[in-house]
MARNUDREN-24739 format. One record per residue (C-alpha): x, y, z; residue number from 1. Coordinates in nm, 3 decimals. Last residue first. Example, Ala and Ser with C-alpha at 12.3 -4.5 7.8 and 13.67 -1.06 7.14 Angstrom:
MARNUDREN-24739
px 1.367 | py -0.106 | pz 0.714 | senu 2;
px 1.230 | py -0.450 | pz 0.780 | senu 1;
***
This chain:
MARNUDREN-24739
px -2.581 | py -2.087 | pz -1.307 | senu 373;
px -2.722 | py -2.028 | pz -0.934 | senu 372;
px -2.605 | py -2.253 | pz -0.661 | senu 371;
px -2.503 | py -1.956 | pz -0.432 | senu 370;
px -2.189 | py -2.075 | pz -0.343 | senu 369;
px -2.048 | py -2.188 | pz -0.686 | senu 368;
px -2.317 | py -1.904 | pz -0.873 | senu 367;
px -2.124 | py -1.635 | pz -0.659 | senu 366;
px -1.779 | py -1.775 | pz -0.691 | senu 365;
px -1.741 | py -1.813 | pz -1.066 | senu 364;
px -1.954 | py -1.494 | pz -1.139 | senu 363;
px -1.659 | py -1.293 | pz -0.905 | senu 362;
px -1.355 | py -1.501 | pz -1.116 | senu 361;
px -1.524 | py -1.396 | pz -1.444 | senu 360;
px -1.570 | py -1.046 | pz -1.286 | senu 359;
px -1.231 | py -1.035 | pz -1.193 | senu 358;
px -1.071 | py -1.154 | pz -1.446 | senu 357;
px -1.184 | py -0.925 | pz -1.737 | senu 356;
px -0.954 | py -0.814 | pz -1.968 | senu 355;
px -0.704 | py -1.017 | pz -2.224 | senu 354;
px -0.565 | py -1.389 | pz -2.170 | senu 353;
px -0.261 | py -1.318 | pz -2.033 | senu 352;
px -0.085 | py -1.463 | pz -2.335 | senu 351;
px -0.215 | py -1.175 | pz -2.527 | senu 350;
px 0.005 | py -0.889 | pz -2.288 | senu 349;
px 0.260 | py -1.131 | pz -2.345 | senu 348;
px 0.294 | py -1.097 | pz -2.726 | senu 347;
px 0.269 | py -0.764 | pz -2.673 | senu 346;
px 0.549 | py -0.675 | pz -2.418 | senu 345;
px 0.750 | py -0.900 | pz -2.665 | senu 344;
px 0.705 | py -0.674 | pz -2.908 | senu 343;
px 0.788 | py -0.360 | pz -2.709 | senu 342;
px 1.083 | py -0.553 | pz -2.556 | senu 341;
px 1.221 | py -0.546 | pz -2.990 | senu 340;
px 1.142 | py -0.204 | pz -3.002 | senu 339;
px 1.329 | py -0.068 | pz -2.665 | senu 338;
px 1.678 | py -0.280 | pz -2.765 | senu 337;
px 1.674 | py -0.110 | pz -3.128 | senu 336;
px 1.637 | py 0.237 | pz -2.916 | senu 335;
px 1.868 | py 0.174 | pz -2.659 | senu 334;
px 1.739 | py 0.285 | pz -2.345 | senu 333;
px 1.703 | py -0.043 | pz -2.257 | senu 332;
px 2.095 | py -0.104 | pz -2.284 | senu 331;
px 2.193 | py 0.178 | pz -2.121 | senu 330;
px 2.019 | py 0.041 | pz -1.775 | senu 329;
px 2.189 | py -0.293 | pz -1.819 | senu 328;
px 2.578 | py -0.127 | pz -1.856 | senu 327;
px 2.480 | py 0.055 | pz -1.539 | senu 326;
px 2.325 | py -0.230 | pz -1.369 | senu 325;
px 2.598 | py -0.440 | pz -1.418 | senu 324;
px 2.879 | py -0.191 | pz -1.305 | senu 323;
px 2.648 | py -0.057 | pz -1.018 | senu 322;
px 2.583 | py -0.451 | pz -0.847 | senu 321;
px 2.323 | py -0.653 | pz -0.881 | senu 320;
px 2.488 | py -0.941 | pz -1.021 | senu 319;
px 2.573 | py -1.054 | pz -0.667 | senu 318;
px 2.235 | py -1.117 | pz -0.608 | senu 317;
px 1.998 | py -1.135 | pz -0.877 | senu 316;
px 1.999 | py -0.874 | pz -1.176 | senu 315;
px 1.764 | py -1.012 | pz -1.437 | senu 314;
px 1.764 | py -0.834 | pz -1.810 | senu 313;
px 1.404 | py -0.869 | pz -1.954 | senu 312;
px 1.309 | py -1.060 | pz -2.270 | senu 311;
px 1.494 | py -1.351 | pz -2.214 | senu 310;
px 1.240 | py -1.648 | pz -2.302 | senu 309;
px 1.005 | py -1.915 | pz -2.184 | senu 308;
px 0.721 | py -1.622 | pz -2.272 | senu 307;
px 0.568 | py -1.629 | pz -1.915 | senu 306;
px 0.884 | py -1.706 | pz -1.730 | senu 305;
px 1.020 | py -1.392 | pz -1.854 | senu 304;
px 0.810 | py -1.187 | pz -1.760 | senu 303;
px 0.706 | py -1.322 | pz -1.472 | senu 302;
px 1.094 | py -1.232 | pz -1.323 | senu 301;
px 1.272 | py -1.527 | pz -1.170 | senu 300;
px 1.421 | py -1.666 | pz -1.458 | senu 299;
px 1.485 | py -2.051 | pz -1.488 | senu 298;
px 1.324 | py -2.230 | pz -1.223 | senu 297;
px 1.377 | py -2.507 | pz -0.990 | senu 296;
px 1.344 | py -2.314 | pz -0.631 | senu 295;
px 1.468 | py -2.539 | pz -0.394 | senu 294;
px 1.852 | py -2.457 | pz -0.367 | senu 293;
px 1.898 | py -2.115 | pz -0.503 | senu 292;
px 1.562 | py -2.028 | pz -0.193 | senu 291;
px 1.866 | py -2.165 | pz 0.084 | senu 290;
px 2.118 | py -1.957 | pz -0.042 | senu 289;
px 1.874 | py -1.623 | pz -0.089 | senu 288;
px 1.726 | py -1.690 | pz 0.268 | senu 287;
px 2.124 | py -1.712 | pz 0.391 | senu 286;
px 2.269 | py -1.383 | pz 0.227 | senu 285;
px 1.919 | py -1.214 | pz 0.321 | senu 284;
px 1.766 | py -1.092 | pz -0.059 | senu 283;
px 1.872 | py -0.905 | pz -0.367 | senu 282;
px 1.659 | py -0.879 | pz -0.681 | senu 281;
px 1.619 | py -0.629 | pz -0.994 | senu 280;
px 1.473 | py -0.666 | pz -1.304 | senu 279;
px 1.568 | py -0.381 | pz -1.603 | senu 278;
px 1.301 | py -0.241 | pz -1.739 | senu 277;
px 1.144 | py -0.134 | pz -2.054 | senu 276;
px 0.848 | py 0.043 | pz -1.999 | senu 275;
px 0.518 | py -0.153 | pz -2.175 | senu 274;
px 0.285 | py -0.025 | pz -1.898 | senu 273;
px 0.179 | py -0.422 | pz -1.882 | senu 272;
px 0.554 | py -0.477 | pz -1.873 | senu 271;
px 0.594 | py -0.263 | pz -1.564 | senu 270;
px 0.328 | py -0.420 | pz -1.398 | senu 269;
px 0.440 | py -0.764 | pz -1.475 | senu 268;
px 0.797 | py -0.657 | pz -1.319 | senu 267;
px 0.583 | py -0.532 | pz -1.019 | senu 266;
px 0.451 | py -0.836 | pz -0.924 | senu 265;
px 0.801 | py -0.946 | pz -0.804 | senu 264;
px 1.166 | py -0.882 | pz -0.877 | senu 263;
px 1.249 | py -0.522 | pz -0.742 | senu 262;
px 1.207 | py -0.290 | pz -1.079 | senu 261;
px 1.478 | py -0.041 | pz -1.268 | senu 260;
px 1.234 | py 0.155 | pz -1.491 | senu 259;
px 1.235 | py 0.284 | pz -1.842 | senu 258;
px 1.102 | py 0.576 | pz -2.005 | senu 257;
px 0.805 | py 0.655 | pz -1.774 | senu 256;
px 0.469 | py 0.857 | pz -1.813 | senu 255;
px 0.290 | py 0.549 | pz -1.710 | senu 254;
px 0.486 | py 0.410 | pz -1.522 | senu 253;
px 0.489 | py 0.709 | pz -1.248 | senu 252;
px 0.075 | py 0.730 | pz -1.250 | senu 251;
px 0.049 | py 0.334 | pz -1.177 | senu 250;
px 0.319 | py 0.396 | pz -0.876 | senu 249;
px 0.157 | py 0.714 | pz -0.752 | senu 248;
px 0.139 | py 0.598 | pz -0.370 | senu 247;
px 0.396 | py 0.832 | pz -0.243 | senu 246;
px 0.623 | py 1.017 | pz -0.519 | senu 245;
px 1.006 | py 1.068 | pz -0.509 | senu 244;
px 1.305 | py 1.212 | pz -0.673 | senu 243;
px 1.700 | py 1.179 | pz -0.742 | senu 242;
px 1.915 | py 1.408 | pz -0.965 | senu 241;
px 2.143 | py 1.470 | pz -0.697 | senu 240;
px 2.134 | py 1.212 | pz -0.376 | senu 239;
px 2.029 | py 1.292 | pz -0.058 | senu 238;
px 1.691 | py 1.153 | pz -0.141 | senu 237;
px 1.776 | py 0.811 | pz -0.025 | senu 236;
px 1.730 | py 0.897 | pz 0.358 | senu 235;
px 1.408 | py 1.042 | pz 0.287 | senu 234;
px 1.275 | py 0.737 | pz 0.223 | senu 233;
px 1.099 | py 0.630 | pz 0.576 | senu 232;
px 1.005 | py 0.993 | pz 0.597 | senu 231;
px 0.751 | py 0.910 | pz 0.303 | senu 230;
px 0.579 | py 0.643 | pz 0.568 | senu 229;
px 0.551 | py 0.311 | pz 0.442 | senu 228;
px 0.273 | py 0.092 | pz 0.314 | senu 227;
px 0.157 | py 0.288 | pz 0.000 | senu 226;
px 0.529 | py 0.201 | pz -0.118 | senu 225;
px 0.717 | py 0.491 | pz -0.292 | senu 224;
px 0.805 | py 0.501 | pz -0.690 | senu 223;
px 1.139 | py 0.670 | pz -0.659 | senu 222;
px 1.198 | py 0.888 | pz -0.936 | senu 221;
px 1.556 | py 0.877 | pz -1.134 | senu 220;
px 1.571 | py 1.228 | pz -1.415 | senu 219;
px 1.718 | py 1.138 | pz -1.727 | senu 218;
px 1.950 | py 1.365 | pz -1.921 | senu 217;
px 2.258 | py 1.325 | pz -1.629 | senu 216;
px 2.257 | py 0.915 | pz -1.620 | senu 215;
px 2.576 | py 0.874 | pz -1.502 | senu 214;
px 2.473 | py 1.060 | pz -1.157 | senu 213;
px 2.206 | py 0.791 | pz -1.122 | senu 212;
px 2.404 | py 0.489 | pz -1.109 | senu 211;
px 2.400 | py 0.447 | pz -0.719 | senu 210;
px 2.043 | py 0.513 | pz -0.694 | senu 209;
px 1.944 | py 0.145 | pz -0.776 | senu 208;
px 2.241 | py 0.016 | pz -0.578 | senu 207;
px 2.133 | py 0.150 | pz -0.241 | senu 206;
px 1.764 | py 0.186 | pz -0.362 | senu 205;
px 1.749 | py -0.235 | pz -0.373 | senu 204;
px 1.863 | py -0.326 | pz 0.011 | senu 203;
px 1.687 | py -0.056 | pz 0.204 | senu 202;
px 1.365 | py -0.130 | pz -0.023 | senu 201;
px 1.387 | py -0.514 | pz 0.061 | senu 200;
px 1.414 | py -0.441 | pz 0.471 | senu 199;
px 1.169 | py -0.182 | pz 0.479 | senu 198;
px 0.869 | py -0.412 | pz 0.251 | senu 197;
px 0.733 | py -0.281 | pz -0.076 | senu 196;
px 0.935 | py -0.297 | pz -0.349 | senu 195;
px 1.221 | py -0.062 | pz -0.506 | senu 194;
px 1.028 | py 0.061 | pz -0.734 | senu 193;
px 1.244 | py 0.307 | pz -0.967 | senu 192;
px 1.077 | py 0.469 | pz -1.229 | senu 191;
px 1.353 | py 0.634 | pz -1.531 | senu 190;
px 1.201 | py 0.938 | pz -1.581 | senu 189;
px 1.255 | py 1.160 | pz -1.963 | senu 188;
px 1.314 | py 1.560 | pz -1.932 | senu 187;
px 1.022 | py 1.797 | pz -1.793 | senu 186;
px 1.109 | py 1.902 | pz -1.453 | senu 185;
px 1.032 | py 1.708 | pz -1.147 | senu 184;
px 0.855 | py 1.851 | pz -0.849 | senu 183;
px 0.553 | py 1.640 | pz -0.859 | senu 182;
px 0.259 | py 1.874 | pz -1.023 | senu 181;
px 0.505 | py 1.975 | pz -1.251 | senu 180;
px 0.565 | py 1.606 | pz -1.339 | senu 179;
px 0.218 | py 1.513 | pz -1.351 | senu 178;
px 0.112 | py 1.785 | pz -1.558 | senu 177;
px 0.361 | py 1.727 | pz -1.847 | senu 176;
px 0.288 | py 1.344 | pz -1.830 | senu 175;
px -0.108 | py 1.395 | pz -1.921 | senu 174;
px -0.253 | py 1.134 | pz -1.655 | senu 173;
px -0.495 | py 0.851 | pz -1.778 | senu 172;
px -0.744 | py 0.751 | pz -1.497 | senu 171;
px -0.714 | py 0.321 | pz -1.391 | senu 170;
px -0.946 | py 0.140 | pz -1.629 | senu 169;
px -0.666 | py -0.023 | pz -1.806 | senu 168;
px -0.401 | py -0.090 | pz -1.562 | senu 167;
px -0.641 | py -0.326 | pz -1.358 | senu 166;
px -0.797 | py -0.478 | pz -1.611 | senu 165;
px -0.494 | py -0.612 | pz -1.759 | senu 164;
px -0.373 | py -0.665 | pz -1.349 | senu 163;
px -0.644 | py -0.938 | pz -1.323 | senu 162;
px -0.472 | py -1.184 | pz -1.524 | senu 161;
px -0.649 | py -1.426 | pz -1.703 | senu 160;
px -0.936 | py -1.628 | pz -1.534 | senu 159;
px -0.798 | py -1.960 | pz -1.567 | senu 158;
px -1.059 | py -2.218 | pz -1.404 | senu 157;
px -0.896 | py -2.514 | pz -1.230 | senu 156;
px -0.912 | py -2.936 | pz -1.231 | senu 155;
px -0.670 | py -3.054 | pz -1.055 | senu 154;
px -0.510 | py -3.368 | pz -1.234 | senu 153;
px -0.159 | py -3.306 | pz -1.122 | senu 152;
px 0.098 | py -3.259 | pz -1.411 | senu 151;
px -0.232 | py -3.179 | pz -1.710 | senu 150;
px -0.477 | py -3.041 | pz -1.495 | senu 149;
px -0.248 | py -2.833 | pz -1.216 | senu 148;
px 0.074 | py -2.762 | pz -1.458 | senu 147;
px -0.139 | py -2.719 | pz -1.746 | senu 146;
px -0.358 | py -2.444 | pz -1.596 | senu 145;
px -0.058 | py -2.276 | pz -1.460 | senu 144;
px 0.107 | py -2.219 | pz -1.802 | senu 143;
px -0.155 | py -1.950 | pz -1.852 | senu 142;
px -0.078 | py -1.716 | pz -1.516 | senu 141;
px -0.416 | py -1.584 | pz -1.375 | senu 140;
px -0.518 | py -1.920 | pz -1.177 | senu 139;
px -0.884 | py -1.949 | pz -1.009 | senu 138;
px -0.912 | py -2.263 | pz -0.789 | senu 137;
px -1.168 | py -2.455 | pz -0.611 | senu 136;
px -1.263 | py -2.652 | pz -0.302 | senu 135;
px -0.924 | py -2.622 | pz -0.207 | senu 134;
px -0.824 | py -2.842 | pz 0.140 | senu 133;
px -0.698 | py -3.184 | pz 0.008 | senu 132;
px -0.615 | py -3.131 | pz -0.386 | senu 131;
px -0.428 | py -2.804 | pz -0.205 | senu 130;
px -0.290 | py -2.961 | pz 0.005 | senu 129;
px -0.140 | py -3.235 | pz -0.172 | senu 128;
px -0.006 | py -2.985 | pz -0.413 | senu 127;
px 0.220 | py -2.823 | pz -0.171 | senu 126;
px 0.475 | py -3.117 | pz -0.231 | senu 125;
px 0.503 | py -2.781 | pz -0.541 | senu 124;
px 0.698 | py -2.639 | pz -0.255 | senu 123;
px 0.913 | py -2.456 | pz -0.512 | senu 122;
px 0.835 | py -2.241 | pz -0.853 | senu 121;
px 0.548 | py -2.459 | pz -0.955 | senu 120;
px 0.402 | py -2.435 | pz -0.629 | senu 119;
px 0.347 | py -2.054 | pz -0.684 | senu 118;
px 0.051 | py -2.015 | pz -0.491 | senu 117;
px -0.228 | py -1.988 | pz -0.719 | senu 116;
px -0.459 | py -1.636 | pz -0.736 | senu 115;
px -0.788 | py -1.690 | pz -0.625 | senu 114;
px -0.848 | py -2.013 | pz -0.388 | senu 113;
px -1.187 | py -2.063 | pz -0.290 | senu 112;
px -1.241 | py -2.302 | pz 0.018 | senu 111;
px -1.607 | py -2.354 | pz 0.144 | senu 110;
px -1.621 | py -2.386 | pz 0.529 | senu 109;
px -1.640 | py -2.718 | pz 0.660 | senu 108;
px -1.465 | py -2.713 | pz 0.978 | senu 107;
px -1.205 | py -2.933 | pz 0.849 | senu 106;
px -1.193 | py -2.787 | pz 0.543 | senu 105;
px -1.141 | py -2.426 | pz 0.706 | senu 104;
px -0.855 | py -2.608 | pz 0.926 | senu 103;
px -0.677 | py -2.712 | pz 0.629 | senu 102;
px -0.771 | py -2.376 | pz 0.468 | senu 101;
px -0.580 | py -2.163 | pz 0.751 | senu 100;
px -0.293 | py -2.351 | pz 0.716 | senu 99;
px -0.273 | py -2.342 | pz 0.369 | senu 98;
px -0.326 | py -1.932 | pz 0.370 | senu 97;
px -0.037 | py -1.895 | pz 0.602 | senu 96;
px 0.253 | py -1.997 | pz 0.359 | senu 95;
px 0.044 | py -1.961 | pz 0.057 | senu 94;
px -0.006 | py -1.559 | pz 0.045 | senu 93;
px -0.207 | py -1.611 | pz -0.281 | senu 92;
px -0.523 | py -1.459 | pz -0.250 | senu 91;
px -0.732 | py -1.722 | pz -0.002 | senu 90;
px -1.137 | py -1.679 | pz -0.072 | senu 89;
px -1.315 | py -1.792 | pz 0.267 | senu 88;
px -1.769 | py -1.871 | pz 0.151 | senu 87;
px -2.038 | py -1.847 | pz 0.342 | senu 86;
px -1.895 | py -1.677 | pz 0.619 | senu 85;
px -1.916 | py -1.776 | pz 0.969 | senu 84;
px -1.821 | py -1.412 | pz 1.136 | senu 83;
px -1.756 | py -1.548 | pz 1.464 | senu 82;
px -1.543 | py -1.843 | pz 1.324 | senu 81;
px -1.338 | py -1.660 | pz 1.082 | senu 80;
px -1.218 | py -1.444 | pz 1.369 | senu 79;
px -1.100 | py -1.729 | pz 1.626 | senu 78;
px -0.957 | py -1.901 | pz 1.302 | senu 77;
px -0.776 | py -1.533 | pz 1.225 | senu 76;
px -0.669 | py -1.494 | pz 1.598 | senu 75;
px -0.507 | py -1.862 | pz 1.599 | senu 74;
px -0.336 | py -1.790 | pz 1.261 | senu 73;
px -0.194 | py -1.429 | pz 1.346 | senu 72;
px -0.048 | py -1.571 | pz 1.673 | senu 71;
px 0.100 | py -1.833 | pz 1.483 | senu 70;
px 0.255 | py -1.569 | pz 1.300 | senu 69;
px 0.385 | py -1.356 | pz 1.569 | senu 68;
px 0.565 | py -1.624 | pz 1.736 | senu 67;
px 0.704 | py -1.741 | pz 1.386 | senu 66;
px 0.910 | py -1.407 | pz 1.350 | senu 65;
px 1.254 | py -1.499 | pz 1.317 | senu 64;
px 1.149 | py -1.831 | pz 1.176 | senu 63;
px 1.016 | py -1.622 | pz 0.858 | senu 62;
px 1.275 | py -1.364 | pz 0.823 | senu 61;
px 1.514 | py -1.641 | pz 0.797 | senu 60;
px 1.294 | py -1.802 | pz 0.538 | senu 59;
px 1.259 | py -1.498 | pz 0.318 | senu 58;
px 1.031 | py -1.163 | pz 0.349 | senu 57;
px 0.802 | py -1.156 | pz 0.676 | senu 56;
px 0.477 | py -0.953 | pz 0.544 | senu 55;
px 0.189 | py -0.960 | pz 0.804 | senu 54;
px 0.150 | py -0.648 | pz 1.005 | senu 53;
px 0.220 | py -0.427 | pz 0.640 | senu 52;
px -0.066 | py -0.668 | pz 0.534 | senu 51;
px -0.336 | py -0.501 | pz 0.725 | senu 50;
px -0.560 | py -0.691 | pz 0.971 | senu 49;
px -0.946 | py -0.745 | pz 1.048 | senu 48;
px -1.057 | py -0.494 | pz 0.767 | senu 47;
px -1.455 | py -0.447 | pz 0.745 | senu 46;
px -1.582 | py -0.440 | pz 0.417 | senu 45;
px -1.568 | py -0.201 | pz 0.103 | senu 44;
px -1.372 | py -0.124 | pz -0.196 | senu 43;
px -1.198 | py 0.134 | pz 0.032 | senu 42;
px -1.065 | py -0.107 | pz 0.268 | senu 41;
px -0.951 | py -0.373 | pz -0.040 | senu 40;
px -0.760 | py -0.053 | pz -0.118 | senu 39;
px -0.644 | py 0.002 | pz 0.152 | senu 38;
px -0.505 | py -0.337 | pz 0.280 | senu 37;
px -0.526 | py -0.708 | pz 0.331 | senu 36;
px -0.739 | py -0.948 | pz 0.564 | senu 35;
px -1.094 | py -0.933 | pz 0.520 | senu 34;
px -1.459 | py -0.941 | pz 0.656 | senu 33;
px -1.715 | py -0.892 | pz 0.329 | senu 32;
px -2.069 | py -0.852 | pz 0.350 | senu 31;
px -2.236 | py -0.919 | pz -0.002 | senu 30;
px -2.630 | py -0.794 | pz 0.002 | senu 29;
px -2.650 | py -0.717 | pz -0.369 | senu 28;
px -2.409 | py -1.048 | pz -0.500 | senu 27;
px -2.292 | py -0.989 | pz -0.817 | senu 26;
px -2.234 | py -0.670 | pz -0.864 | senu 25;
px -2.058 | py -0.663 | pz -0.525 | senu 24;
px -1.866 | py -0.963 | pz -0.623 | senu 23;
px -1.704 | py -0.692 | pz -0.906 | senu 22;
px -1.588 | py -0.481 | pz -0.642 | senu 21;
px -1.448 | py -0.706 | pz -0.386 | senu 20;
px -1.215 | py -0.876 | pz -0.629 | senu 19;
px -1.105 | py -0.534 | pz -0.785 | senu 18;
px -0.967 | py -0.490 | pz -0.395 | senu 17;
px -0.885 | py -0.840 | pz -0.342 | senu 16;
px -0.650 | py -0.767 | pz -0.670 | senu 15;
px -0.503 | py -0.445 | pz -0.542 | senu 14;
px -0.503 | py -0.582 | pz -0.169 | senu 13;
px -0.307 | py -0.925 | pz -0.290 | senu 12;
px -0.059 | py -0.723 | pz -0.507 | senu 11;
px 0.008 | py -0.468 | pz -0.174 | senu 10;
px 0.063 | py -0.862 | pz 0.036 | senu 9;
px -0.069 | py -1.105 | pz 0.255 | senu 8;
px -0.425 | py -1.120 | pz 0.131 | senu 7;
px -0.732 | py -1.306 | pz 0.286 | senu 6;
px -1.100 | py -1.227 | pz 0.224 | senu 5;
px -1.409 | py -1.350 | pz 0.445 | senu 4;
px -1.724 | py -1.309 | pz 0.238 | senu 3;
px -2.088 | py -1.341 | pz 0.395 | senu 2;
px -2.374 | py -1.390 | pz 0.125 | senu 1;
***
């Protein structure tokens, strides 16, 4: 069977990636074609585009660069087309995923959707679309399969989340060795990931860094984004008692105390690590105005939403400033604080629906396409 993958984003290429793999145990003479990164790269296939060419952060970003986008649409139907797969799985990445599975329908390709767009959040008009052009769906948050079934009679399989998996069977580091190894000496780390696109990273590590010389018995380590160049953060490393590793995110959380995290995937991470963290987010002055206005939702970090409950401290906007973040940070490293997120870290580690999403999500697809059950 042919394949044709499309991710956005790093969390799409770490879950196409695992994706990938476990289709390949399915499926013996799986060829895959996709959109996305190195990992997915490395799990096999041919890529067609990397997502550091794709990701335009916020609504102004968006219209800023809408040339280049449509150009990216017309060049992936034109590419979809002379591959003729047997099957187009969309990972999240909704604003140009959607268009490309209208068309697919049209054409009468089979739609897979792995990894819901986050119409409960905003756009959830989006719906239509997806009851129109989504042959089926694989959700990996738990309240999502009530939203779709129970809100808009869409049927949809929850796989749990494929990050448990992820996390679990990645190689255990002994923290001693991996801070010689990285230039740090041996007292506790407090992770900072900053996120994964220029403009977002330029905007958190200001602030983040900022309270590091209050914070003399911990040492700050910048968790660096596989998708930029190190010399891209060198600028931030002026600073005393500040350090950096390339691609070692997984590595840094484990050994980590606590962690100061860009709103995102990487606040599940984090939690999934069980560091306590404090969550982080400050956007375009105009995309963040416009976003207050049609996104309906109480926290903005999955942790949170997930339990219904204030587990992690959220920093958004003007609240992310030193004085907040400072008080914040000294809160998680207090050791009544740290117990009672440990809990909750495992309460929502069971919500997720424990290991295996991949391969649940892989068996899905292959016997859907392939008509075996």
């Amino acid at each position: 069977m042919k394949y044709y993958l499309i991710a956005g984003e790093a969390s799409g290429d770490l879950h196409g990636a695992n994706l990938i793999k476990a289709l390949k145990k399915e499926d013996l003479k799986a060829e895959f074609r996709f959109w996305g990164g190195d990992l997915m790269k490395a799990a096999g296939g041919t890529e067609v585009k990397h997502y550091r060419d794709l990701a335009f952060m916020g609504f102004l970003e968006v219209a800023m660069n809408l040339g280049t986008i449509l150009k990216n649409i017309k060049f992936c139907k034109n590419d979809i087309e002379t591959f003729n797969p047997d099957v187009i799985i969309f990972i999240d990445y909704p604003g140009f995923n959607l268009r490309i599975a209208k068309w697919a329908r049209e054409k009468g390709y089979r739609t897979h959707y792995y990894i819901s767009p986050q119409i409960w959040a905003w756009k959830e008009g989006r719906i239509k679309e997806i009851k129109r052009d989504i042959d089926e769906m694989y959700v990996i948050l738990p309240f999502e399969k009530d939203f779709y079934e129970k809100k808009h009679n869409f049927p949809v399989h929850f796989v749990g989340h494929p990050l448990i998996d992820a996390i679990h069977n990645r190689k255990q580091v002994n923290p001693k060795v991996f801070k010689k190894d990285n230039g740090l000496d041996q007292r506790p780390v407090i992770a900072l990931l900053p996120g994964s696109r220029k403009q977002e990273i330029k905007k958190m590590l200001e602030i983040m860094i900022s309270v590091a010389k209050n914070f003399g018995g911990y040492q700050f380590v910048i968790a660096g984004a596989p998708s930029q160049e190190k010399s891209f953060y060198e600028t931030f490393l002026t600073t005393k008692n500040v350090h950096f590793v390339s691609n070692k995110t997984y590595d840094l959380l484990s050994i980590a105390h606590a962690a100061l995290v860009t709103s995102g995937t990487a606040t599940l991470e984090t939690a999934l690590f069980k560091v306590p963290q404090v969550v982080c987010y400050k956007g375009n002055r105009i995309s963040y105005e416009i976003a207050k206005r049609v996104i309906n939702l109480e926290y903005i970090s999955l942790v949170n939403l997930i339990l219904n409950k204030t587990v992690v401290t959220e920093l958004i906007q003007k609240d992310f400033n030193k004085k907040e973040l400072e008080v914040a940070l000294k809160n998680i490293l207090n050791p009544q604080k740290r117990n009672e997120m440990f809990l909750d870290y495992y309460n929502l580690e069971n919500a997720l629906g424990g290991r295996g999403a991949s391969e649940k999500t892989a068996q899905m697809i292959y016997h859907s396409i392939s008509g075996k059950h």
